[in-house]
N, C-alpha and C positions, 0 to 999 in steps of 0.2 A: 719187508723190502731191505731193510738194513742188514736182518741175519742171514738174508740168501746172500746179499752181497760178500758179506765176509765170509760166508762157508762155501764161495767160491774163489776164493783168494787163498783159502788153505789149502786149493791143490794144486796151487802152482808153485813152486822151487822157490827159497828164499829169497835167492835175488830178486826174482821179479816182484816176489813182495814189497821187497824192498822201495823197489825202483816205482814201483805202483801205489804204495800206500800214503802219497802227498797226495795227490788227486783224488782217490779214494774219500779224505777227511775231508778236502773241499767240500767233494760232491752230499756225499751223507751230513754232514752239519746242518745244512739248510732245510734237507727230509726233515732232520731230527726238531730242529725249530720250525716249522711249521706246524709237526704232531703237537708239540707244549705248546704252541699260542691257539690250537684246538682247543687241546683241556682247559688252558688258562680260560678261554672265553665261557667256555661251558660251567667252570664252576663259579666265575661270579656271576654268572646270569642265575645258576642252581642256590646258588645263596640266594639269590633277590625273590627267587620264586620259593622257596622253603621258607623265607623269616616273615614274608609278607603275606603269601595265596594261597599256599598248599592246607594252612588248615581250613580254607572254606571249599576249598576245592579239590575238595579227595576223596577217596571212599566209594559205596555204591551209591551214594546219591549226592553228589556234588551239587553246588548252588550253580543253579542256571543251568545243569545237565552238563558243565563243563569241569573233566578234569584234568588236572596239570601234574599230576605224577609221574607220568610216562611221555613218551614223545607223541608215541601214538592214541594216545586222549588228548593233547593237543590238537593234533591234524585230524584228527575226528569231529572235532569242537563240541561246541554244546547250542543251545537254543539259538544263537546268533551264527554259527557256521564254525567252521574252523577259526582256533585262536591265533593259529601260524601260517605261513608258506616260507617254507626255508628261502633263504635267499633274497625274501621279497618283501620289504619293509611295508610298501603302500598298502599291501592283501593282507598281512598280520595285524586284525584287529587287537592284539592281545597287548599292542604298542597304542592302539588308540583308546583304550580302557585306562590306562595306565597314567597318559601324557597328559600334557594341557594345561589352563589355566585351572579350571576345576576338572580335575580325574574322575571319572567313575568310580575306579576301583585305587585303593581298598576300600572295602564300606565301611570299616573301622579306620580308626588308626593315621596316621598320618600320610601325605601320599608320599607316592616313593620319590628321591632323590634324585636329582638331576645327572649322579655318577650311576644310578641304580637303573635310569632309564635309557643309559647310554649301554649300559651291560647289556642288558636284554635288547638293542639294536643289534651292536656290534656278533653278540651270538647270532640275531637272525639271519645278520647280511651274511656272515660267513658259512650259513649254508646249514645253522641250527646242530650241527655235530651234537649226537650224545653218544654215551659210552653202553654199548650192549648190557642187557638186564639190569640197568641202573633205574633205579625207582628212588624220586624225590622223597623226601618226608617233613613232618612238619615241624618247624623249628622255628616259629613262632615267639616273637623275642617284644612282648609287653613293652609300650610307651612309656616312658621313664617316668611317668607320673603316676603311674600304676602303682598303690598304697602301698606295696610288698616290697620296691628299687627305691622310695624315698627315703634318705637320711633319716636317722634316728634323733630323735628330737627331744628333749624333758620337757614335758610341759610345767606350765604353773601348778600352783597345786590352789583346788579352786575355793575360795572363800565361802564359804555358808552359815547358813541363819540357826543359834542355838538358844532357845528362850529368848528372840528374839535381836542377839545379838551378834554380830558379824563374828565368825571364828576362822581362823586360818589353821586348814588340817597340820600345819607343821607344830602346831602346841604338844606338850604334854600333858599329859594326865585328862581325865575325861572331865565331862563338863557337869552344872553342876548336878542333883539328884532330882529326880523330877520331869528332867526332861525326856519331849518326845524324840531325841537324837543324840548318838553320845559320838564324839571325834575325839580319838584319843592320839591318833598319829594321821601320817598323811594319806596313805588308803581309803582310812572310813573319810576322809573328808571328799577324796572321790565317788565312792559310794553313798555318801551320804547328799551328795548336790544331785547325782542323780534321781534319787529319791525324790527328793525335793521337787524337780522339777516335773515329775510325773503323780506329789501326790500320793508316794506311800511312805507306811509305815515300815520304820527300822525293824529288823528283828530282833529279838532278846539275845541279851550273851546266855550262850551256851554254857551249863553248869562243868564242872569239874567232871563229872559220870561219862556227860555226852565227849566230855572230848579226849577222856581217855576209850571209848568206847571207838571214837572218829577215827585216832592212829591206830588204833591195835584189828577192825575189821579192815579186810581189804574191799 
């Protein structure tokens, strides 16, 4: 719409350009901002549907026979009918999986956020806009409690039994000869409480042979 417009203004004489191109920038500004508050609505609902649904809901066998990749695996639905109707909050089950005091969906994870469900309104009422051959993907972003996103932590270093007596892996030198455990620094004193608490036997220091043998095989 925009580039017909101007590529018909270039065949008129400059004046009239001139004289014509206040009203022009009126008329097109508003075209233009309507196109970005499309895309704007489409990519945060496309965020909420990529960090949260798309990895259970995609592929050739989606949970519940529904996938959310496309528009039209939306308006297809799955086992429950269509997830969406453009334009029409009430028929868009895919708002009542989502909302509530308890959500259905996600099955994992925490439910979506109050700005997250306001997203995916906003995209439906406006009539669900996507962008031609544009396919979701999963981007899937782990609960912050998830082992691999928590702070790095030093633990203690944990106290264990050597001939009977309490040792703290931070000592030096090993303990004394005889014994069924030797901590000579703080490693074995973790390896060695694990031991312990399952019950096995340490293994022997490895001699001189084996452990020039250790570095030099790949």
């Amino acid at each position: 719409m925009q580039k017909q417009i101007f590529k018909t203004l270039c065949s008129f004489s400059p004046a009239w350009v001139v004289a014509l191109l206040p009203s022009v920038i009126l008329f097109v500004g508003p075209l233009g901002s309507v196109g970005q508050a499309q895309e704007d609505t489409f990519a945060a609902a496309a965020r909420v549907l990529e960090r949260n649904c798309v990895s259970c809901h995609a592929g050739s066998k989606p949970k519940g026979g529904l996938g959310l990749e496309t528009l039209e695996a939306m308006v297809q639905g799955g086992e429950s009918g269509p997830a969406l109707v453009a334009g029409d909050l009430d028929k868009s089950i895919l708002l009542d999986y989502v909302s509530g005091d308890e959500p259905q969906m996600p099955k994992t994870g925490k439910p979506l956020s109050a700005d997250e469900v306001h997203a995916l309104r906003v995209w439906i009422a406006g009539g669900a806009k996507w962008p031609e051959g544009k396919r979701l993907e999963d981007r899937h972003v782990p609960d912050a409690e998830w082992w691999s996103l928590r702070p790095l932590v030093r633990p203690g270093v944990p106290e264990v039994l050597v001939q009977g007596v309490p040792v703290q892996g931070s000592i030096k030198g090993e303990s004394a000869n005889g014994s069924p455990y030797k901590v000579a620094n703080a490693i074995d004193a973790f390896v060695v409480s694990k031991l312990q608490h399952k019950r096995l036997p340490q293994s022997p220091l490895a001699d001189r042979r084996t452990l020039v043998r250790r570095v030099s095989i790949d």
